[in-house]
SEVEXVEX-929506 format. One line per field, with one value per residue: residue number from 1; chain; x, y, z of N, C-alpha, C, O in turn. Coordinates in steps of 0.1 Angstrom, whole numbers, plus 5000, padded with zeros to 4 digits. Layout:
<pts>
n = [NUM / ...]
chain = [A / ...]
neast = [X / ...]
nnorth = [Y / ...]
nup = [Z / ...]
caeast = [X / ...]
canorth = [Y / ...]
caup = [Z / ...]
ceast = [X / ...]
cnorth = [Y / ...]
cup = [Z / ...]
oeast = [X / ...]
onorth = [Y / ...]
oup = [Z / ...]
</pts>
This chain:
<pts>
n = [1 / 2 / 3 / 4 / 5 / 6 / 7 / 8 / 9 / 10 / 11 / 12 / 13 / 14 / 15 / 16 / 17 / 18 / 19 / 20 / 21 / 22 / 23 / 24 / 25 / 26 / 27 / 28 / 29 / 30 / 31 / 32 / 33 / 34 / 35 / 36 / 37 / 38 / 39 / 40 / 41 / 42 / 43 / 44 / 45 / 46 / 47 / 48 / 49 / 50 / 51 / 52 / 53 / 54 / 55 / 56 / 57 / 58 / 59 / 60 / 61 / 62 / 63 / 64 / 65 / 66 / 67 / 68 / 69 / 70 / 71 / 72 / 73 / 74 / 75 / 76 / 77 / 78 / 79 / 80 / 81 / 82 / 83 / 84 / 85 / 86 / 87 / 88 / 89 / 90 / 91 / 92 / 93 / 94 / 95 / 96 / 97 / 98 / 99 / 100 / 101 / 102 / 103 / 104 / 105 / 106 / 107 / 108 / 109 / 110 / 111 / 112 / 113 / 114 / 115 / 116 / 117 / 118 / 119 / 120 / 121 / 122 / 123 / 124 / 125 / 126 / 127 / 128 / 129 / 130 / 131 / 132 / 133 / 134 / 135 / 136 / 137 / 138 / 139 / 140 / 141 / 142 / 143 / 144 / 145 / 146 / 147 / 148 / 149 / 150 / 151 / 152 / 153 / 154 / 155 / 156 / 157 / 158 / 159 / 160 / 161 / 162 / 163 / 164 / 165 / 166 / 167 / 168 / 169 / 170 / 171 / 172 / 173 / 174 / 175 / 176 / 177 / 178 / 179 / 180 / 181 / 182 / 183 / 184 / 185 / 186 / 187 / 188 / 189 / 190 / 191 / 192 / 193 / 194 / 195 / 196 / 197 / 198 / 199 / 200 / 201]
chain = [A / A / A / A / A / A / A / A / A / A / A / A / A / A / A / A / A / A / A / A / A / A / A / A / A / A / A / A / A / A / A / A / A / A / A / A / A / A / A / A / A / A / A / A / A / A / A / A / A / A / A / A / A / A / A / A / A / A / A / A / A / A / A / A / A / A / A / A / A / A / A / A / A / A / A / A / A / A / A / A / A / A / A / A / A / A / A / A / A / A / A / A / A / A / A / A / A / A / A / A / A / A / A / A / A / A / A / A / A / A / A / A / A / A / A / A / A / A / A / A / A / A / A / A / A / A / A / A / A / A / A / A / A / A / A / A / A / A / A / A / A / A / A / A / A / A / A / A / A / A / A / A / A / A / A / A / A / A / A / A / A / A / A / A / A / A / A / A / A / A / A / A / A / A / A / A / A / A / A / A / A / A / A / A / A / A / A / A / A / A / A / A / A / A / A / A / A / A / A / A / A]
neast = [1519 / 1505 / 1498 / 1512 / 1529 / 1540 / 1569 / 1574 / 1577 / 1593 / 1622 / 1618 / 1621 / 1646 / 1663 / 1688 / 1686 / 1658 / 1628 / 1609 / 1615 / 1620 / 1601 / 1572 / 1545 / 1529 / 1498 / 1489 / 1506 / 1496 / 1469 / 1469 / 1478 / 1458 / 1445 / 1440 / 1467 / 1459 / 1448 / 1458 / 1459 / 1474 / 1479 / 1500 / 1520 / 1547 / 1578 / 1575 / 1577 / 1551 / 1541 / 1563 / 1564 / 1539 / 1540 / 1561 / 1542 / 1532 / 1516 / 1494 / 1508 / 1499 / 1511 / 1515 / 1527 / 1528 / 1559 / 1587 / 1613 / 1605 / 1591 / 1617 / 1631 / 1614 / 1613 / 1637 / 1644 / 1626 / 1637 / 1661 / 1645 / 1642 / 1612 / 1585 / 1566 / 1538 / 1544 / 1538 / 1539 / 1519 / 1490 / 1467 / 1444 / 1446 / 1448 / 1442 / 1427 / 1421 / 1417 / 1399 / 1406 / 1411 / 1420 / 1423 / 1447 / 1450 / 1476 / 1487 / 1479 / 1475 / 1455 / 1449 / 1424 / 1399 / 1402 / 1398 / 1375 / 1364 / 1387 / 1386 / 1365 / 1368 / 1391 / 1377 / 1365 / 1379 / 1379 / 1365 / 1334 / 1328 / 1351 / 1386 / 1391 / 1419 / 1432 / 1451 / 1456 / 1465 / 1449 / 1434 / 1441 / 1466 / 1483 / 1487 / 1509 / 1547 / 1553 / 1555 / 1534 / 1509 / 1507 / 1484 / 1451 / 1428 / 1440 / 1436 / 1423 / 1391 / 1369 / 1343 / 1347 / 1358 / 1339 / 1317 / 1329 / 1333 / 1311 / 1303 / 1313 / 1312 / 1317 / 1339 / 1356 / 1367 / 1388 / 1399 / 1433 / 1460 / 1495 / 1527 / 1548 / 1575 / 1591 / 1607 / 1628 / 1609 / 1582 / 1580 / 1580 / 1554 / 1517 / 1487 / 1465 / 1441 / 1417 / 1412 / 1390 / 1372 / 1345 / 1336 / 1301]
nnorth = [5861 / 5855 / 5836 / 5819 / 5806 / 5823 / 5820 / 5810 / 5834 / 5850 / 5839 / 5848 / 5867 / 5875 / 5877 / 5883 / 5905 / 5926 / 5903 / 5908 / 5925 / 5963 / 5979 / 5994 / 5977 / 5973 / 5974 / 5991 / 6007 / 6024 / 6026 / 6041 / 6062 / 6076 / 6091 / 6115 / 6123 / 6108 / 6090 / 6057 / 6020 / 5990 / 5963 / 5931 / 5938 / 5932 / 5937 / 5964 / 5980 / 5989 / 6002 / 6022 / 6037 / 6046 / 6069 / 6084 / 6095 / 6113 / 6102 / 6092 / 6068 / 6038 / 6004 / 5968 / 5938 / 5904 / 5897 / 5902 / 5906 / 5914 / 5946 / 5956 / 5959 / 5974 / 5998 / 6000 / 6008 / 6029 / 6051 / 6054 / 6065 / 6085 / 6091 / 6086 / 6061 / 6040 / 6011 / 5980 / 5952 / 5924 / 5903 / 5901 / 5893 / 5907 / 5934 / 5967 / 5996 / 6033 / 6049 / 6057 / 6045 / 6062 / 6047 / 6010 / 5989 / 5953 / 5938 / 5906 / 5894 / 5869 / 5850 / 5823 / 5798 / 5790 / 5812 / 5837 / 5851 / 5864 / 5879 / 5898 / 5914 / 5920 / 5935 / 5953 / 5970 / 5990 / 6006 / 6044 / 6052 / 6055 / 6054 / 6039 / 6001 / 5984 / 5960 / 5927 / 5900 / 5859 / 5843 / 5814 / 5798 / 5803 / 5778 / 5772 / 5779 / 5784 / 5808 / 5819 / 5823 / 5810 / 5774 / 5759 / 5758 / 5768 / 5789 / 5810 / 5826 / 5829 / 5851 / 5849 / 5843 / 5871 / 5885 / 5877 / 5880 / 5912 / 5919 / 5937 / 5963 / 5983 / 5972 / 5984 / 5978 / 5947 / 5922 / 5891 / 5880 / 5872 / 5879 / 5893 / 5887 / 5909 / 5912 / 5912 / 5878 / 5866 / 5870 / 5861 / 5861 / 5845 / 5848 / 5840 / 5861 / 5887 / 5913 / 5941 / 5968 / 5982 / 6002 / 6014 / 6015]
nup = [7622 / 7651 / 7670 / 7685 / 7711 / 7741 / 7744 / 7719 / 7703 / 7720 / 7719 / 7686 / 7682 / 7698 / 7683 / 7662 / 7636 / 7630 / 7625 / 7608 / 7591 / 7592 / 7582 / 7570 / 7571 / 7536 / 7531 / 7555 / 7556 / 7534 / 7539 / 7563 / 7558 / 7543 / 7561 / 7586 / 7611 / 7647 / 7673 / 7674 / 7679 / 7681 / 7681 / 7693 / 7681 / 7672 / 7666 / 7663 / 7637 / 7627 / 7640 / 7646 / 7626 / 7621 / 7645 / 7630 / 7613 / 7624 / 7645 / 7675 / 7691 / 7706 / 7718 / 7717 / 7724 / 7731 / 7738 / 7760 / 7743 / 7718 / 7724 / 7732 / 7712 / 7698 / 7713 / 7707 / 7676 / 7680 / 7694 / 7674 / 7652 / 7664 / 7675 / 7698 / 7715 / 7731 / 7744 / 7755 / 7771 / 7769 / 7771 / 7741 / 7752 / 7778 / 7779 / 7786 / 7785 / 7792 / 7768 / 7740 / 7709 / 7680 / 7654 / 7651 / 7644 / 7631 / 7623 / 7607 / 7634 / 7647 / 7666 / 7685 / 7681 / 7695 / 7710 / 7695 / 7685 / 7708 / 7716 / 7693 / 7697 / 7722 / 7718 / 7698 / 7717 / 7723 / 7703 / 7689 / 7682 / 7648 / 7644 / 7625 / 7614 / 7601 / 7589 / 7584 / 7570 / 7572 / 7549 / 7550 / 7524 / 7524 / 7533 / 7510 / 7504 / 7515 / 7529 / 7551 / 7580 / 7600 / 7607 / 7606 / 7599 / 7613 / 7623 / 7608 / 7581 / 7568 / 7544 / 7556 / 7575 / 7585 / 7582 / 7600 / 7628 / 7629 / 7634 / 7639 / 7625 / 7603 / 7566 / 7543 / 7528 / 7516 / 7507 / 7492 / 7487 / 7461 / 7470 / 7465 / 7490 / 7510 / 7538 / 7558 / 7572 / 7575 / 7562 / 7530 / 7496 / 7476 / 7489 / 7503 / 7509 / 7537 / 7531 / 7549 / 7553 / 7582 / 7591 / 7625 / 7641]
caeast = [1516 / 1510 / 1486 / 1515 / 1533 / 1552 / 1583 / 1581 / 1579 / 1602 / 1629 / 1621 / 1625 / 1657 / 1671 / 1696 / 1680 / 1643 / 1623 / 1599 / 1621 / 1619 / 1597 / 1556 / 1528 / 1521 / 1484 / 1489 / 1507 / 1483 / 1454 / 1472 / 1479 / 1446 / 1439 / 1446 / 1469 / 1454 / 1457 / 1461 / 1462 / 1483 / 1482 / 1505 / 1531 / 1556 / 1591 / 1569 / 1577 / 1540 / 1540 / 1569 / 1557 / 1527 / 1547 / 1572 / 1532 / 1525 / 1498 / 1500 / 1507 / 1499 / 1513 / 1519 / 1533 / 1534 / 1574 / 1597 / 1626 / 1600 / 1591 / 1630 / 1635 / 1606 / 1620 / 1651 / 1639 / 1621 / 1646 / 1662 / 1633 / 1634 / 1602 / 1582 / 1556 / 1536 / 1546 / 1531 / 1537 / 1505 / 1483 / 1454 / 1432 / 1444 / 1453 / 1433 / 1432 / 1412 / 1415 / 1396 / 1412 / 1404 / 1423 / 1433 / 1456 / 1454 / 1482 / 1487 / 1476 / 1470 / 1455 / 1444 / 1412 / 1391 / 1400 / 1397 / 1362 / 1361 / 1399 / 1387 / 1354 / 1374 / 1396 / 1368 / 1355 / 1386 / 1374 / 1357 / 1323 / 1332 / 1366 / 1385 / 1399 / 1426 / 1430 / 1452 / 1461 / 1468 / 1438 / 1433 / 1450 / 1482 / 1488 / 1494 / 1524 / 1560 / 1561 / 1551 / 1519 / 1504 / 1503 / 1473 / 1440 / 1419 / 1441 / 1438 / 1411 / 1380 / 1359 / 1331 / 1351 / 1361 / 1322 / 1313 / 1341 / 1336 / 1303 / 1302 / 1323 / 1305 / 1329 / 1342 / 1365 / 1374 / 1394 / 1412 / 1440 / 1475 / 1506 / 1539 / 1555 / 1585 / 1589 / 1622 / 1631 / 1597 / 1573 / 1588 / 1573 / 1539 / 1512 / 1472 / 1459 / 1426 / 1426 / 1397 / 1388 / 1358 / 1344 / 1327 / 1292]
canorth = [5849 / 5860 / 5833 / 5810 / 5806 / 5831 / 5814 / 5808 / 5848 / 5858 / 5832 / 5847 / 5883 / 5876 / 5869 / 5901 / 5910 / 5924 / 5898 / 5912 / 5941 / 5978 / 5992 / 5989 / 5967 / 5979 / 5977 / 5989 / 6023 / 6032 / 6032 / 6050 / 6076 / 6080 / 6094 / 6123 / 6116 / 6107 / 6079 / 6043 / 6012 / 5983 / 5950 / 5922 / 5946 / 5926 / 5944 / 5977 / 5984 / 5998 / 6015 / 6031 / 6045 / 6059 / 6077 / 6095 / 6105 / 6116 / 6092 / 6092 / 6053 / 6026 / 5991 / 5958 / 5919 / 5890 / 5894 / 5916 / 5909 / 5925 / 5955 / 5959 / 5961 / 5985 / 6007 / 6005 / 6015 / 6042 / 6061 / 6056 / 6072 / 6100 / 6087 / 6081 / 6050 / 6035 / 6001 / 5976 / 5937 / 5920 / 5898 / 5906 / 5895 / 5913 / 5943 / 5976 / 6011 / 6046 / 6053 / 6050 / 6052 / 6065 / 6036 / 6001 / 5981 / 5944 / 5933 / 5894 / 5890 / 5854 / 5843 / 5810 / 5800 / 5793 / 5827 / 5845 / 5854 / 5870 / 5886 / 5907 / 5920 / 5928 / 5943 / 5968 / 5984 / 5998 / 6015 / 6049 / 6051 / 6059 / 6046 / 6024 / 5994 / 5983 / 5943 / 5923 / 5885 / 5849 / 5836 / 5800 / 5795 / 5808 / 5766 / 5763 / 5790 / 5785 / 5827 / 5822 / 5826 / 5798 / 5759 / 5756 / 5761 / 5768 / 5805 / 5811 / 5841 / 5834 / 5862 / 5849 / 5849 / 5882 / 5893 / 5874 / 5882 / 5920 / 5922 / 5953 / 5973 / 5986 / 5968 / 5997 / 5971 / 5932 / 5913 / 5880 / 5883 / 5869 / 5893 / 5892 / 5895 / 5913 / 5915 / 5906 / 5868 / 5853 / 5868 / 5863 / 5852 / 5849 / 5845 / 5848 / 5872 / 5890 / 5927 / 5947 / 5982 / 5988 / 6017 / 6012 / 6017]
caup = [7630 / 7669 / 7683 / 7691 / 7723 / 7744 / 7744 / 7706 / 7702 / 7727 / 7705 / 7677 / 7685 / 7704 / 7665 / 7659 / 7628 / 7628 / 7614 / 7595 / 7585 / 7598 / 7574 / 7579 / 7565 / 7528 / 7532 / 7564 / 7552 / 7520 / 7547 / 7575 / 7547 / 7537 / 7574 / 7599 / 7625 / 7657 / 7682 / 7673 / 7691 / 7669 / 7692 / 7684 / 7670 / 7672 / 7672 / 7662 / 7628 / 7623 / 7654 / 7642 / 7610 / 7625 / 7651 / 7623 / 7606 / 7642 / 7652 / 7686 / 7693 / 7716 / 7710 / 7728 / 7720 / 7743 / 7736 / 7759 / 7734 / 7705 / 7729 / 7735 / 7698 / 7695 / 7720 / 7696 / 7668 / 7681 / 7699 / 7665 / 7644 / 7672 / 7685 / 7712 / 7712 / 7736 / 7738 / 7769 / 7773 / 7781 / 7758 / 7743 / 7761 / 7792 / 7775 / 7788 / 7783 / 7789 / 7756 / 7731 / 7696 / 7661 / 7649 / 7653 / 7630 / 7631 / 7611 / 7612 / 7642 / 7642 / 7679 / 7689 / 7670 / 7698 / 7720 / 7688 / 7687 / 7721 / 7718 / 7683 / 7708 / 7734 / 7715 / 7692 / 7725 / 7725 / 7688 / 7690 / 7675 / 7637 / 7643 / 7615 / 7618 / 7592 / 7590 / 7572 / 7577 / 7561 / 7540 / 7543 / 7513 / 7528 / 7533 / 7498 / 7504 / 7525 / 7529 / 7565 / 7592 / 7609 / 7601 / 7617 / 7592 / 7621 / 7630 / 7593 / 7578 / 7557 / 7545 / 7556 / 7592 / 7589 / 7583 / 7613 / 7636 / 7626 / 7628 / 7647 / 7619 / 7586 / 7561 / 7536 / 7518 / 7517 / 7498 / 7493 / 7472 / 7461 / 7469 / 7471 / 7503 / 7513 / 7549 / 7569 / 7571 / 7579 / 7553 / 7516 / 7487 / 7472 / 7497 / 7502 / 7525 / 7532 / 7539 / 7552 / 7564 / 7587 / 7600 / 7637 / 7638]
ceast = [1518 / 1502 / 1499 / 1523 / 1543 / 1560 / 1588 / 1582 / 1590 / 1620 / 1632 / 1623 / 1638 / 1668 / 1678 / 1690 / 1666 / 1636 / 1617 / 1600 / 1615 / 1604 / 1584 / 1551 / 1523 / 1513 / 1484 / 1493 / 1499 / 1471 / 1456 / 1475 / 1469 / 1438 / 1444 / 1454 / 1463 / 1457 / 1454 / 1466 / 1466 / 1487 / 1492 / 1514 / 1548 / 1572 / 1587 / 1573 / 1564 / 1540 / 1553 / 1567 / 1547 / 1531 / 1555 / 1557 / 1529 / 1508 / 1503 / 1497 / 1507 / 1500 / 1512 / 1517 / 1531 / 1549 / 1578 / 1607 / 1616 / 1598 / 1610 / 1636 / 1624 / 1605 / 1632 / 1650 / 1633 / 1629 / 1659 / 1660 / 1633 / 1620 / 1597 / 1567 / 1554 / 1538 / 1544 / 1534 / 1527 / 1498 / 1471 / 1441 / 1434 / 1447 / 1439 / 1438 / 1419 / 1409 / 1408 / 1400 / 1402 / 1409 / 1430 / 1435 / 1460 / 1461 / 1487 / 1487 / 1470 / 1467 / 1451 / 1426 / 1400 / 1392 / 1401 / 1387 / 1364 / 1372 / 1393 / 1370 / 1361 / 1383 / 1390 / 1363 / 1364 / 1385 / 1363 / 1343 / 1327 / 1346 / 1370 / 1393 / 1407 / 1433 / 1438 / 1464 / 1462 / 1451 / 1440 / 1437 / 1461 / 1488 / 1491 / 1508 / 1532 / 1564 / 1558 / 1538 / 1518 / 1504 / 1490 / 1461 / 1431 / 1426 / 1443 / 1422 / 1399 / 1371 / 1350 / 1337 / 1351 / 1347 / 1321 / 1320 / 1341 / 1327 / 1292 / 1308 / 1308 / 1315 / 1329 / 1350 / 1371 / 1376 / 1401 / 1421 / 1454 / 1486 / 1519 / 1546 / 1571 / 1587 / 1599 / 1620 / 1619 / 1584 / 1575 / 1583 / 1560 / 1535 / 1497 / 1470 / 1442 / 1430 / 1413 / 1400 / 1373 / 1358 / 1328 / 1313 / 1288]
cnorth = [5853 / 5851 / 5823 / 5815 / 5821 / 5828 / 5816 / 5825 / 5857 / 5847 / 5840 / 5859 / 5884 / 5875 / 5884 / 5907 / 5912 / 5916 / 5900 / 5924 / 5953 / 5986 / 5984 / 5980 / 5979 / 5981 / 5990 / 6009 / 6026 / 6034 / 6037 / 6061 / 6079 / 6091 / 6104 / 6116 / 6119 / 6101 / 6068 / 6032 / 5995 / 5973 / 5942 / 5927 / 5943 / 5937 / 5960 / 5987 / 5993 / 6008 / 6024 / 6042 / 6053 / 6068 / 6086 / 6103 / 6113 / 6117 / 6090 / 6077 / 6044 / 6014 / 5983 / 5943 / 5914 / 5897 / 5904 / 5917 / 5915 / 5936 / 5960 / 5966 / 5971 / 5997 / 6012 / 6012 / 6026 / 6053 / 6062 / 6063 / 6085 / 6102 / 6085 / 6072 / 6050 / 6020 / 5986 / 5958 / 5933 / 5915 / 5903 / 5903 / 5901 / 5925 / 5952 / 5987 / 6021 / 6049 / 6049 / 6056 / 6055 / 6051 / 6025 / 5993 / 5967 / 5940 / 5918 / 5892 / 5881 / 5848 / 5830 / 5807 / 5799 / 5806 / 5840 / 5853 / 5868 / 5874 / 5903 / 5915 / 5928 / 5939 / 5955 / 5975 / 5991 / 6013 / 6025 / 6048 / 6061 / 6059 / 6034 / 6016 / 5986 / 5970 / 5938 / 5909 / 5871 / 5847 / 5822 / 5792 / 5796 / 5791 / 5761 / 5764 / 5781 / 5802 / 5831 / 5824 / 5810 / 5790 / 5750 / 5763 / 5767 / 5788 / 5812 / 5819 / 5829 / 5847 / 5863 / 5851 / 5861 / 5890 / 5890 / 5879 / 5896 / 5925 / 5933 / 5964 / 5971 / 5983 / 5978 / 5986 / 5958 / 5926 / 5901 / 5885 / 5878 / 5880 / 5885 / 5897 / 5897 / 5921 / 5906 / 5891 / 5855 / 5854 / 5873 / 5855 / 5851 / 5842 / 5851 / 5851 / 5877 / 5905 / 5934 / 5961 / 5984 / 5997 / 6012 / 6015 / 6026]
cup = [7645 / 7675 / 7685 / 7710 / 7727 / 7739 / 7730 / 7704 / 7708 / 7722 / 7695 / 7673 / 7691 / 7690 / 7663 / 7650 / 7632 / 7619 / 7608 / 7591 / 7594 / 7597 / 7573 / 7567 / 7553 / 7531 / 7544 / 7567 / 7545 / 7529 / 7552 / 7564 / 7543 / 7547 / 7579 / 7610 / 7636 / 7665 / 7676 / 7681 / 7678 / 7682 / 7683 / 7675 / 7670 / 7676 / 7667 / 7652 / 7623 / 7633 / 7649 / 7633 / 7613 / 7635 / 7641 / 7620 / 7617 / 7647 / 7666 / 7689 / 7709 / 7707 / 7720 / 7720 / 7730 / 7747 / 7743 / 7752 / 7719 / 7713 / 7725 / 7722 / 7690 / 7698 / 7711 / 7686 / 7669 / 7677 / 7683 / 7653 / 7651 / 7672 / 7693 / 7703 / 7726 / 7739 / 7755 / 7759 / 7780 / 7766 / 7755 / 7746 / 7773 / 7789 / 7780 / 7786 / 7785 / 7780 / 7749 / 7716 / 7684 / 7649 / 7657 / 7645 / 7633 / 7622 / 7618 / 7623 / 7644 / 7657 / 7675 / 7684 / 7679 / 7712 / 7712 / 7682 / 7696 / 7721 / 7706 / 7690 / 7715 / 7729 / 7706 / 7701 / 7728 / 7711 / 7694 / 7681 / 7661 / 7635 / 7631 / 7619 / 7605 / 7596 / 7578 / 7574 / 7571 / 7558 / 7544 / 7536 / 7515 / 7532 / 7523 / 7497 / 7516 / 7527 / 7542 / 7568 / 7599 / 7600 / 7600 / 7613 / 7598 / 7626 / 7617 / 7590 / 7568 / 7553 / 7548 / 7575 / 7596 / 7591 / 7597 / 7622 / 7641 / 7623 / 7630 / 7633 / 7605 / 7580 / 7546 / 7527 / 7525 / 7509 / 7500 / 7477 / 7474 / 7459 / 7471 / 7480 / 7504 / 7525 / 7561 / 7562 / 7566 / 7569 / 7542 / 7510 / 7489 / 7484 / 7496 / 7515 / 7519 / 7539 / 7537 / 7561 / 7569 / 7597 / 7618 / 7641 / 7650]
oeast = [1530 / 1497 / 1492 / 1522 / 1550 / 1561 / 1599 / 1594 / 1596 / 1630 / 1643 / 1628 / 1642 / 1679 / 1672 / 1687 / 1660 / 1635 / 1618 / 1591 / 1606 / 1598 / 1583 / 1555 / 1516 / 1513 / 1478 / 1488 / 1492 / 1463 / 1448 / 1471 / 1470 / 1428 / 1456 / 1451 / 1460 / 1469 / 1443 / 1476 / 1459 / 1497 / 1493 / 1517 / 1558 / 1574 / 1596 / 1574 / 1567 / 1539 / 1549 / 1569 / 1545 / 1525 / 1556 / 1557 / 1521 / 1498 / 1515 / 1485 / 1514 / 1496 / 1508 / 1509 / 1531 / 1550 / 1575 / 1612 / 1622 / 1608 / 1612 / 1644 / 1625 / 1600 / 1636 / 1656 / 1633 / 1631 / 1665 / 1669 / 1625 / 1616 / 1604 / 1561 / 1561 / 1530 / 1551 / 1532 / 1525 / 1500 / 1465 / 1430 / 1425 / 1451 / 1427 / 1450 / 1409 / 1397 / 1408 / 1397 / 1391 / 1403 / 1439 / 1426 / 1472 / 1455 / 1489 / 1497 / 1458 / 1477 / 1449 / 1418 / 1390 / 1385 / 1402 / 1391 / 1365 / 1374 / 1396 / 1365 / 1361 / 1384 / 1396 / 1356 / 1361 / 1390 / 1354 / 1344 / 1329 / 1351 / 1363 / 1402 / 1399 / 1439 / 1436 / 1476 / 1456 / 1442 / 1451 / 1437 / 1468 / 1500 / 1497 / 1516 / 1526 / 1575 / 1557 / 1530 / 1527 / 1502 / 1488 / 1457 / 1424 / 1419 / 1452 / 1412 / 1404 / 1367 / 1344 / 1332 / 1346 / 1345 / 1324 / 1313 / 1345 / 1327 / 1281 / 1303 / 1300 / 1326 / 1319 / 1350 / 1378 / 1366 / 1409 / 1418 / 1460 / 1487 / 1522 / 1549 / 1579 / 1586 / 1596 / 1614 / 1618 / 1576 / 1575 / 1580 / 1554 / 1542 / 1493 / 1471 / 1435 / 1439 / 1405 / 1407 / 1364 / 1365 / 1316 / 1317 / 1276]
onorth = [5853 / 5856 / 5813 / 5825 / 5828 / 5833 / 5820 / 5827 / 5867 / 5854 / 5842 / 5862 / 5896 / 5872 / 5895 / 5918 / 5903 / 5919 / 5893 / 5932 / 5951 / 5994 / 5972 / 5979 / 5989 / 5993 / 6000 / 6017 / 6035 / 6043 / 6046 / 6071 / 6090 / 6097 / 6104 / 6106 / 6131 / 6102 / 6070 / 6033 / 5992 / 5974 / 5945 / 5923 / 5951 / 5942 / 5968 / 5999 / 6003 / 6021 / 6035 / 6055 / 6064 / 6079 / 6098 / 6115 / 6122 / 6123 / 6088 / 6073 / 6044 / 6013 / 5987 / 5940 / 5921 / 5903 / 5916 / 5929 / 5921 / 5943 / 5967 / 5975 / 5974 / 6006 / 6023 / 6022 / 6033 / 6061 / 6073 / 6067 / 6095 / 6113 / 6080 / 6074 / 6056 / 6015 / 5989 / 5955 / 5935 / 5919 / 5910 / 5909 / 5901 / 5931 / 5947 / 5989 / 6018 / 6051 / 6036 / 6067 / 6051 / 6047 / 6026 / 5989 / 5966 / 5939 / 5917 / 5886 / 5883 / 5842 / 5826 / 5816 / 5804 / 5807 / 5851 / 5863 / 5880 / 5874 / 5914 / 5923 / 5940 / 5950 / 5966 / 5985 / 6001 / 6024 / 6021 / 6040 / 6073 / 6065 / 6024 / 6019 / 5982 / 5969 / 5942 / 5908 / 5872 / 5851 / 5818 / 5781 / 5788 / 5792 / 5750 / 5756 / 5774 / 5806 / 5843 / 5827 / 5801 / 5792 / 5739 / 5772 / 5773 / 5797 / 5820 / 5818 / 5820 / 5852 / 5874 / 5858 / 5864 / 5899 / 5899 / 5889 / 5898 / 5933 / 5936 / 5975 / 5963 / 5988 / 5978 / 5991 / 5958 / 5923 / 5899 / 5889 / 5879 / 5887 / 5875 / 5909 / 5889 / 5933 / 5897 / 5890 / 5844 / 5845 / 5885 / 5843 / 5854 / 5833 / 5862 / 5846 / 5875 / 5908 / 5934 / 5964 / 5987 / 6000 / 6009 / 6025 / 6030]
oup = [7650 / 7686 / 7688 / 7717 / 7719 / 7727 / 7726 / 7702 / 7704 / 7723 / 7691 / 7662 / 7691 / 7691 / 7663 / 7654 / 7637 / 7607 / 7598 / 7588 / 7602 / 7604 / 7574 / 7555 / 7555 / 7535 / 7540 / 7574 / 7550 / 7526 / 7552 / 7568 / 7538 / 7543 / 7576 / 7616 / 7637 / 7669 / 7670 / 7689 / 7668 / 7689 / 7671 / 7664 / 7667 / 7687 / 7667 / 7655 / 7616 / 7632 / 7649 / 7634 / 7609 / 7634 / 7645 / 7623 / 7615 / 7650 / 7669 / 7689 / 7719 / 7695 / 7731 / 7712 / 7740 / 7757 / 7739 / 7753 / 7710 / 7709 / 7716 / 7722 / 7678 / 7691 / 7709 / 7685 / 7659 / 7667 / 7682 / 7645 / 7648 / 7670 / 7702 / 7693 / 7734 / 7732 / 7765 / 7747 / 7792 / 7754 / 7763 / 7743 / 7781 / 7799 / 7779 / 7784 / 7780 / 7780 / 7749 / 7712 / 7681 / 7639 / 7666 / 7637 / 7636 / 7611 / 7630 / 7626 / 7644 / 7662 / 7663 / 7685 / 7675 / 7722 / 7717 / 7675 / 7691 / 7733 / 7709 / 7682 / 7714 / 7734 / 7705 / 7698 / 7735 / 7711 / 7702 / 7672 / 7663 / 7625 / 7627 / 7627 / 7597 / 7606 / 7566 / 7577 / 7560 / 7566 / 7540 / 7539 / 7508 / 7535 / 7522 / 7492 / 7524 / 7527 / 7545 / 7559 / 7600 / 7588 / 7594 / 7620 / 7590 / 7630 / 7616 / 7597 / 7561 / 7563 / 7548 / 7585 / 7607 / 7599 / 7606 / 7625 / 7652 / 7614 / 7627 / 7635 / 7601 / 7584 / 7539 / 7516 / 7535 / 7501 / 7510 / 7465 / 7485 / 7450 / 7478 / 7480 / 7498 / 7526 / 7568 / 7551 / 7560 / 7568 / 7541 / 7515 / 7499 / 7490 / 7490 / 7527 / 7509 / 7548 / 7527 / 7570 / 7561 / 7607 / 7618 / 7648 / 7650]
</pts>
C-alpha cells in the first residue's frame, strides 16, 4: 500500500521494527531468480527489503519511497547486508533517471487511482526494450481480507486493469490468486492478490 499520504508513510516507517519484515516479496524472489543480474529499478520500496535482496544477487539497484524514514532504514539494512543500493526520495511521478533498466519490480505499489494510469507510463519508459517487469499487488478482493493494502476499491488491481494499464508489456503470466501472507506487521494472513510478469515490447 504506497498511494497514501506522505505523512502516513513517513509514520509508519518511523515504527522501530521493519514493517513488512527484512526479507523480500516471495513472488518477487522466484522471478528475480529466474534472471541474470543486471540493473533494476524497484519504486515504492519502502524500507528496501527487495532492493536488498537483489543487491546480495548483485543486481545493480536503484530504489526510491515518498518516506525519508524508509530510505533511512534502507540505508540500514544495506550497510548491514554489506551492500550498496541506490536509494532516492522523490515520488513517482517525479522520479527520473538515464538509465534504462532490465528490470522493474512493482511490488504493492498502490498509488492514487486517478494518477495511476499515467504514473505506471511514466514509469515503463524507464523499461529497456525486452525488459521485464515483475508486478504483484492487492486484487480487489483483498476487501474481503484484514491482511492489509488499501481501503479504497478504486487503488485496488483487476486483471482486466492490469491488461489495460500494461498495455505496452507482452504479458508472460497473470494471475489472481489467494495466498498467505507473511510479511512484517502489516501484511499477515490470507489475502488476494494479482501477480504478473511482462516482457516490454
Amino acid at each position: 500500500m504506497k498511494g497514501t499520504s506522505k505523512d502516513f508513510w513517513e509514520e509508519r516507517y518511523r515504527e522501530q521494527d521493519y514493517v513488512y519484515g527484512e526479507y523480500p516479496n516471495i513472488f518477487f524472489q522466484s522471478e528475480l531468480e529466474k534472471l541474470g543480474p543486471a540493473s533494476i529499478l524497484l519504486p515504492a520500496d519502502g524500507e528496501g527489503r527487495n532492493s536488498v535482496f537483489a543487491a546480495k544477487k548483485g543486481w545493480q539497484v536503484t530504489a526510491f519511497d515518498l518516506s525519508k524514514a524508509g530510505k533511512e532504514k534502507a540505508d540500514k539494512l544495506a550497510k548491514r547486508n554489506a551492500v550498496e543500493i541506490k536509494f532516492e526520495v522523490t515520488s513517482a511521478k517525479e522520479f527520473d533517471s538515464d538509465i534504462k533498466f532490465e528490470v522493474i519490480a512493482l511490488i504493492y505499489a498502490h498509488f492514487d487511482a486517478e494518477n495511476r494510469p499515467a504514473i505506471h507510463k511514466h514509469l515503463l519508459q524507464f523499461l529497456k526494450p525486452g525488459g521485464i517487469l515483475i508486478f504483484e499487488a492487492f486484487s480487489q478482493k483483498q476487501l474481503d481480507y484484514n491482511s492489509g493494502g488499501p481501503k479504497d476499491l478504486r487503488m485496488l488491481f483487476s486483471k482486466e486493469e492490469v491488461r489495460r494499464e500494461f498495455s505496452g508489456l507482452t504479458l508472460e503470466y497473470l494471475e489472481e490468486l489467494k495466498i498467505e501472507q507473511v510479511e512484517g506487521k502489516y501484511h499477515q494472513g490470507q489475502s488476494s492478490v494479482i501477480r504478473m510478469v511482462g516482457k516490454k515490447i
